[in-house]
C-alpha positions in Angstrom: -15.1 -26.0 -10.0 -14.8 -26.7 -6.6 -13.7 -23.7 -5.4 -16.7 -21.8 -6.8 -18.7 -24.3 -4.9 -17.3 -23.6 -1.8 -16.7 -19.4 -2.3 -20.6 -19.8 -3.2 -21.3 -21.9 -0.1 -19.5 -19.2 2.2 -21.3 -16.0 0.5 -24.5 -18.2 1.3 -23.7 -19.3 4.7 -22.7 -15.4 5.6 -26.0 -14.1 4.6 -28.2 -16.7 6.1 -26.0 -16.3 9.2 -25.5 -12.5 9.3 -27.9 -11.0 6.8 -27.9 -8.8 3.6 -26.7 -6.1 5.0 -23.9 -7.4 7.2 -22.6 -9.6 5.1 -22.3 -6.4 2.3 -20.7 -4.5 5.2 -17.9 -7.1 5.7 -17.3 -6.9 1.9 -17.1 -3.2 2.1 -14.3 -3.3 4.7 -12.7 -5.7 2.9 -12.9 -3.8 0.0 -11.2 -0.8 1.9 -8.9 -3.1 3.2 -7.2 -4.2 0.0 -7.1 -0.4 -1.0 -5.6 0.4 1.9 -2.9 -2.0 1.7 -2.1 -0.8 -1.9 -1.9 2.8 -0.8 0.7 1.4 2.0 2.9 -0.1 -0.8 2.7 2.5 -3.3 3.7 4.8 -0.1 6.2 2.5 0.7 7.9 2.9 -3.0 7.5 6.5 -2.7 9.2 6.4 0.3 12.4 4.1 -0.7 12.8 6.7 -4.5 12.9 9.7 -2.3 15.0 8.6 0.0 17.5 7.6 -3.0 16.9 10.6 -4.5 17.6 12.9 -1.4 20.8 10.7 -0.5 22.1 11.5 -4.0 21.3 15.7 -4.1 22.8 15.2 -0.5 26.1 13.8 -1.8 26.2 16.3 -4.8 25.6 19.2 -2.1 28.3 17.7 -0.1 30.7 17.6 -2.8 29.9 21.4 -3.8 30.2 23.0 -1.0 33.6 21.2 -0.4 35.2 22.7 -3.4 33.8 26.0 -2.7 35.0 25.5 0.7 38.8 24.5 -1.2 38.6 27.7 -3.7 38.4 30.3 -0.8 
């Protein structure tokens, strides 16, 4: 309960000291924020699976061309 009072108190104290409009502003770029961060991570995991990925067909490349290399 305290908490609301207090996340309630802030939203207050932002719009009394910066306005309406500001205060939705800073809520926006927050809210792009957070997106943002989740893109970065989902990026991140895309990243790390096709590097995995690419390190594997790179190994099974490897090995091919080594026996076709060995049969001529």
């Amino acid at each position: 309960m305290l908490g609301l009072y207090l996340v309630v108190a802030i939203v207050l104290l932002l719009v009394a000291y910066a306005g309406v409009d500001e205060t939705m502003r800073l809520f926006a770029y927050l809210d792009l924020q957070l997106r943002f961060a989740w893109v970065r991570f989902r990026m991140m995991l895309m990243r790390r699976k096709l590097r995995r990925q690419l390190n594997k067909s790179f190994a099974e490349y490897r090995n091919l061309k080594e026996t076709t290399n060995n049969d001529q």
